[in-house]
OpenMM code with the backbone's topology and positions (N, CA, C; nanometers):
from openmm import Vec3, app, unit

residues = "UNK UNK UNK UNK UNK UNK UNK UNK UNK UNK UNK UNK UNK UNK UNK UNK UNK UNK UNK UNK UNK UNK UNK UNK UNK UNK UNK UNK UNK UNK UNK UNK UNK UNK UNK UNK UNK UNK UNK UNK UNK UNK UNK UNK UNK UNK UNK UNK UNK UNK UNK UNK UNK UNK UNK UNK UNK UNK UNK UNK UNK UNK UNK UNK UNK UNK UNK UNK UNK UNK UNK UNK UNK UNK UNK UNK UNK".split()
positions = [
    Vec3(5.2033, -5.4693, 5.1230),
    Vec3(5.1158, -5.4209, 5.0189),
    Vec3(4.9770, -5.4776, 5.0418),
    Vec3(4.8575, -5.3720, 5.0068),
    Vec3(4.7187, -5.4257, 5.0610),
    Vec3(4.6799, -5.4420, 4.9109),
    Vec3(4.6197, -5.5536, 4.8626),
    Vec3(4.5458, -5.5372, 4.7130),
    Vec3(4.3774, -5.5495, 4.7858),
    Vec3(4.2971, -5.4123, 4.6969),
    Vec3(4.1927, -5.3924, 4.7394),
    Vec3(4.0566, -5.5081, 4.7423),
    Vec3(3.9363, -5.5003, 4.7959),
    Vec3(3.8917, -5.6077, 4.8095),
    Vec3(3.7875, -5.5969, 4.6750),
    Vec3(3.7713, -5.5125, 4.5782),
    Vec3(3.7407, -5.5007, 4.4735),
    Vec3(3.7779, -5.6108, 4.3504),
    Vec3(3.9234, -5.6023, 4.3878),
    Vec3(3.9850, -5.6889, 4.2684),
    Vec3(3.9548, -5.8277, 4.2799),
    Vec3(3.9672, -5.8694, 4.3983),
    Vec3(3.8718, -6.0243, 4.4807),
    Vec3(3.7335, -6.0112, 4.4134),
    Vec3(3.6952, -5.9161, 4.4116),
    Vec3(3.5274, -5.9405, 4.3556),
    Vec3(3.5113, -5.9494, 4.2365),
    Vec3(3.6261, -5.8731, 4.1462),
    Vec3(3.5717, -5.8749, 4.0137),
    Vec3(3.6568, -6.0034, 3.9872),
    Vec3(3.7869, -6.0695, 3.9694),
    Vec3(3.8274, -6.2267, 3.9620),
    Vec3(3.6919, -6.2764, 3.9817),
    Vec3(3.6508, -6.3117, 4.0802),
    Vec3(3.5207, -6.3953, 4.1175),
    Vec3(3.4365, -6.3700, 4.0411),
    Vec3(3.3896, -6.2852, 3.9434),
    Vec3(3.2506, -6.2197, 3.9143),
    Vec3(3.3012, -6.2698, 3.7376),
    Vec3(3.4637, -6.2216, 3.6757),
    Vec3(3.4915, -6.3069, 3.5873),
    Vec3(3.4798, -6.4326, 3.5569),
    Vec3(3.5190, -6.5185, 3.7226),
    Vec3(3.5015, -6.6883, 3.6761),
    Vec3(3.3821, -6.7162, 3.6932),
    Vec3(3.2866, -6.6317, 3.7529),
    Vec3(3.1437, -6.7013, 3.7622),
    Vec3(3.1177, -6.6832, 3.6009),
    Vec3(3.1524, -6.5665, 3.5192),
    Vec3(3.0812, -6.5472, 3.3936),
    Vec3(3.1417, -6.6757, 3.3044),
    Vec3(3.2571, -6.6627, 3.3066),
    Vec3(3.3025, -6.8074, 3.1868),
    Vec3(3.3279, -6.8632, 3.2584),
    Vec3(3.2968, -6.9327, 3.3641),
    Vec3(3.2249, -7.0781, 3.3997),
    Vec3(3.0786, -7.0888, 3.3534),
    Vec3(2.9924, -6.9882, 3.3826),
    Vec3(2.8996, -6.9953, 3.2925),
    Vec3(2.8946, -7.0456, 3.1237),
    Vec3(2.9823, -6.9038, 3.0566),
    Vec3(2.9764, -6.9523, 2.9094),
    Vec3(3.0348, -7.1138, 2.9238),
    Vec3(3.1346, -7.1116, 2.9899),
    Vec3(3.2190, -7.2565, 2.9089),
    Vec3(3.0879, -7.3898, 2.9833),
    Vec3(2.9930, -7.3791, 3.0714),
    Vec3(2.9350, -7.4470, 3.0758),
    Vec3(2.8052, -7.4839, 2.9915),
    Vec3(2.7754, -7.3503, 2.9364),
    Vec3(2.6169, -7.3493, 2.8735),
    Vec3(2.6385, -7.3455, 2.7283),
    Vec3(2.7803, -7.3343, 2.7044),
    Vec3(2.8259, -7.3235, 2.5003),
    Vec3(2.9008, -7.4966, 2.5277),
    Vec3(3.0165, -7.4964, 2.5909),
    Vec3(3.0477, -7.5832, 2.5366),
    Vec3(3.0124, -7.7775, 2.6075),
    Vec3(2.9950, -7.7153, 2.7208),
    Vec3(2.9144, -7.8176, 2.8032),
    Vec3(2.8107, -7.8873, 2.7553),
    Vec3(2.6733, -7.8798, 2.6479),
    Vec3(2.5750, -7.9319, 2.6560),
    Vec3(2.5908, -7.9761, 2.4983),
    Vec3(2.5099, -8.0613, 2.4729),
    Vec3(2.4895, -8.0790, 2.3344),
    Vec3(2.3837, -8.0313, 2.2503),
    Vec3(2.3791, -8.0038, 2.1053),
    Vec3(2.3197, -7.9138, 2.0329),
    Vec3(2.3013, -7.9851, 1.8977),
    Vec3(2.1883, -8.0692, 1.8914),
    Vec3(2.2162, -8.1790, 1.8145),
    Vec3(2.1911, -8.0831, 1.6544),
    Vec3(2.1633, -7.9836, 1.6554),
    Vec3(2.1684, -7.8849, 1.5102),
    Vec3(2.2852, -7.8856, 1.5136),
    Vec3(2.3689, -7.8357, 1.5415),
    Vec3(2.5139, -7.8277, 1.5271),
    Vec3(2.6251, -7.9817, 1.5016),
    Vec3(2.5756, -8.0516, 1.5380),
    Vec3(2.6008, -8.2008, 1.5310),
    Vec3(2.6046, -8.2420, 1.3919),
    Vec3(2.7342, -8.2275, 1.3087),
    Vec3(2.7376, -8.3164, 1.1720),
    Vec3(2.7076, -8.4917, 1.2044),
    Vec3(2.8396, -8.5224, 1.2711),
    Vec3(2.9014, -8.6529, 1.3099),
    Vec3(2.8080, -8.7042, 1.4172),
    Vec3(2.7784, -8.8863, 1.4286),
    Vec3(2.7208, -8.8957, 1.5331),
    Vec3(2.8278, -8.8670, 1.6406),
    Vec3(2.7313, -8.8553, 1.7330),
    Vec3(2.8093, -8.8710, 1.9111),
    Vec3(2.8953, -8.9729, 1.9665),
    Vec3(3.0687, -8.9861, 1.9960),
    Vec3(3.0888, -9.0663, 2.0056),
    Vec3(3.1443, -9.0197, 2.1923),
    Vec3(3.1997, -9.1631, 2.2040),
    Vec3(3.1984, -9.1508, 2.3889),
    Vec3(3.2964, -9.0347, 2.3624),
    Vec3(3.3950, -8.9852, 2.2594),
    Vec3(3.4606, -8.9183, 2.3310),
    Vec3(3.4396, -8.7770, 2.3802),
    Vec3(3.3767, -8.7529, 2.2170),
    Vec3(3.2609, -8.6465, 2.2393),
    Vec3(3.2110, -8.6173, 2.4000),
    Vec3(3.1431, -8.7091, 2.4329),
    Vec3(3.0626, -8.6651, 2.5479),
    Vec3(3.1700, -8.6890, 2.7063),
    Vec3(3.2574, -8.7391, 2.6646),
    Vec3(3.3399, -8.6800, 2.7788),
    Vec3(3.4178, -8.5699, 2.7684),
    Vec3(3.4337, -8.5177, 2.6335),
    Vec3(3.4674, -8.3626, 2.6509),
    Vec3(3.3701, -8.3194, 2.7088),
    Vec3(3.2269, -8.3307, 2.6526),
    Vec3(3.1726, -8.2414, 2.7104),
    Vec3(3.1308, -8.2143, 2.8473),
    Vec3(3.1395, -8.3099, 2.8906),
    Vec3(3.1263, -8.3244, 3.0559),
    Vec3(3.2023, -8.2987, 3.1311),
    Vec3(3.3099, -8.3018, 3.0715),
    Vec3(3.4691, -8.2385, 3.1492),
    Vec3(3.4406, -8.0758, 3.1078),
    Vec3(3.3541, -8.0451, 3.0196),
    Vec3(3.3504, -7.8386, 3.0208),
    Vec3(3.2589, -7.8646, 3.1011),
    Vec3(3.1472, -7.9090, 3.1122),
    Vec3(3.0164, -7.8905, 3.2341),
    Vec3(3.0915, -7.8773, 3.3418),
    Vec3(3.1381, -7.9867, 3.3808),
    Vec3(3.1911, -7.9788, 3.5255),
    Vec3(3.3125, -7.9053, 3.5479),
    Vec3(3.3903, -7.8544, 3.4533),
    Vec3(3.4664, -7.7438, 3.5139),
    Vec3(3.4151, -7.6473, 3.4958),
    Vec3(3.2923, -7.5871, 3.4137),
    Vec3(3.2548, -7.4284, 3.4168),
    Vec3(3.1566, -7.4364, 3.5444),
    Vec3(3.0843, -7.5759, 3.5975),
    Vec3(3.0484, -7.5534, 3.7161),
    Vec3(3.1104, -7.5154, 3.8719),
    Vec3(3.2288, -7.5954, 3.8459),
    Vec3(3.3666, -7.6197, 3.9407),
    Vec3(3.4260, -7.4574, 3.9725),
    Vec3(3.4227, -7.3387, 3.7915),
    Vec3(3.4879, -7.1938, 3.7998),
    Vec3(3.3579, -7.1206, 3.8323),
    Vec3(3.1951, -7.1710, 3.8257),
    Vec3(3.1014, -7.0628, 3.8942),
    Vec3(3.1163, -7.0712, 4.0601),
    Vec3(3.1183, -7.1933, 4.1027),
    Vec3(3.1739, -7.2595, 4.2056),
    Vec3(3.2383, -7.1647, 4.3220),
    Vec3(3.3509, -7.1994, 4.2387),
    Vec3(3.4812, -7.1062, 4.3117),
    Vec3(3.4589, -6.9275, 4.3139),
    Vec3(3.3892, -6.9455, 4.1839),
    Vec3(3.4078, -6.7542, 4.2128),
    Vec3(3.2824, -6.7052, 4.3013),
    Vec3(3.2179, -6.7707, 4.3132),
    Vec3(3.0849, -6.7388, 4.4119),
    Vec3(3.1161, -6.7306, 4.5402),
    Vec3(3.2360, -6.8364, 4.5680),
    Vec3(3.3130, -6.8350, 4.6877),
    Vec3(3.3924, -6.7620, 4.7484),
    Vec3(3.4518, -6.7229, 4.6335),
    Vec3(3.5546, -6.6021, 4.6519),
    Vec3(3.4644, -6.4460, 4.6537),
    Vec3(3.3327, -6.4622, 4.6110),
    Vec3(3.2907, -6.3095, 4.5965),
    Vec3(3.2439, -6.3089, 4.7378),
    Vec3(3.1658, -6.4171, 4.8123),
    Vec3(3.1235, -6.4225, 4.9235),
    Vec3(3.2382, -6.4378, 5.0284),
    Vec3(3.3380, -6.4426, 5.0035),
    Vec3(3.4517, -6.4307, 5.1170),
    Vec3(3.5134, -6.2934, 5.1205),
    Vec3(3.4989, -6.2281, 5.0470),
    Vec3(3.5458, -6.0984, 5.0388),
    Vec3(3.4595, -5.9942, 5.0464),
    Vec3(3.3070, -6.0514, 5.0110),
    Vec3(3.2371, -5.9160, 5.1030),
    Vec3(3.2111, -5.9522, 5.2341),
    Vec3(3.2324, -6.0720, 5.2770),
    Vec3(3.2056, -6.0874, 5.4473),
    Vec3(3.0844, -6.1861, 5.4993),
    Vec3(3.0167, -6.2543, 5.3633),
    Vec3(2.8816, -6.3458, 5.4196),
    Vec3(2.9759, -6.4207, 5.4732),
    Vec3(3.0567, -6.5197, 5.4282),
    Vec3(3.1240, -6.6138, 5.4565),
    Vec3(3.2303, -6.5278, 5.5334),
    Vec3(3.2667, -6.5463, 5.6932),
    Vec3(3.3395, -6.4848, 5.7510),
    Vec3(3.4652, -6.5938, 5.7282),
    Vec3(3.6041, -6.5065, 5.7178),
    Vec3(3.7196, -6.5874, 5.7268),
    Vec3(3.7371, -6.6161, 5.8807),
    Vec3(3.8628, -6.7253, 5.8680),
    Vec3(3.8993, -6.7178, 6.0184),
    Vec3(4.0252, -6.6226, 6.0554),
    Vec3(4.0347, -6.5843, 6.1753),
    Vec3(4.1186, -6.4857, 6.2158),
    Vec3(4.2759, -6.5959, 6.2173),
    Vec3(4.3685, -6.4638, 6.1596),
    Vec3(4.4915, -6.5348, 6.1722),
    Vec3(4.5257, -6.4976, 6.3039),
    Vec3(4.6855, -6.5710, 6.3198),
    Vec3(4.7914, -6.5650, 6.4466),
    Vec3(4.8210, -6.4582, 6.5222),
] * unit.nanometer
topology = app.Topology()
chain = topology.addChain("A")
for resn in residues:
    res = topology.addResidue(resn, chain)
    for name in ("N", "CA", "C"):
        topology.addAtom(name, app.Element.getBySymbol(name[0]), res)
């Protein structure tokens, strides 16, 4: 079975978008929105969404560029 190289692009083109949102909503702080002060734990959630919505733009940029061909794969066996 061949799955087309479309579906590779749009996966990739999904995690670039919410790696985006989950980096730029829940990643940063918004001190209007802020009842409570900031405590450490707070800010290691939030750094754990930064760095994984950076980690899912990451990956899907990778995957969109491996499947249209910038990034050449290597030839199998």
């Amino acid at each position: 079975m061949r799955i087309p190289p479309i579906f590779f692009c749009a996966i990739g083109a999904i995690m670039v978008v919410f790696g985006a949102t989950r980096a730029l909503v829940l990643g940063r702080r918004r001190e209007s929105r802020e009842l409570l002060e900031d405590t450490p734990a707070r800010a290691k959630l939030r750094r754990n969404h930064l760095v994984f919505g950076v980690l899912h733009i990451v990956m899907g940029m990778f995957l969109i560029l491996l499947t249209t061909g910038v990034i050449p794969s290597r030839p199998g066996p």
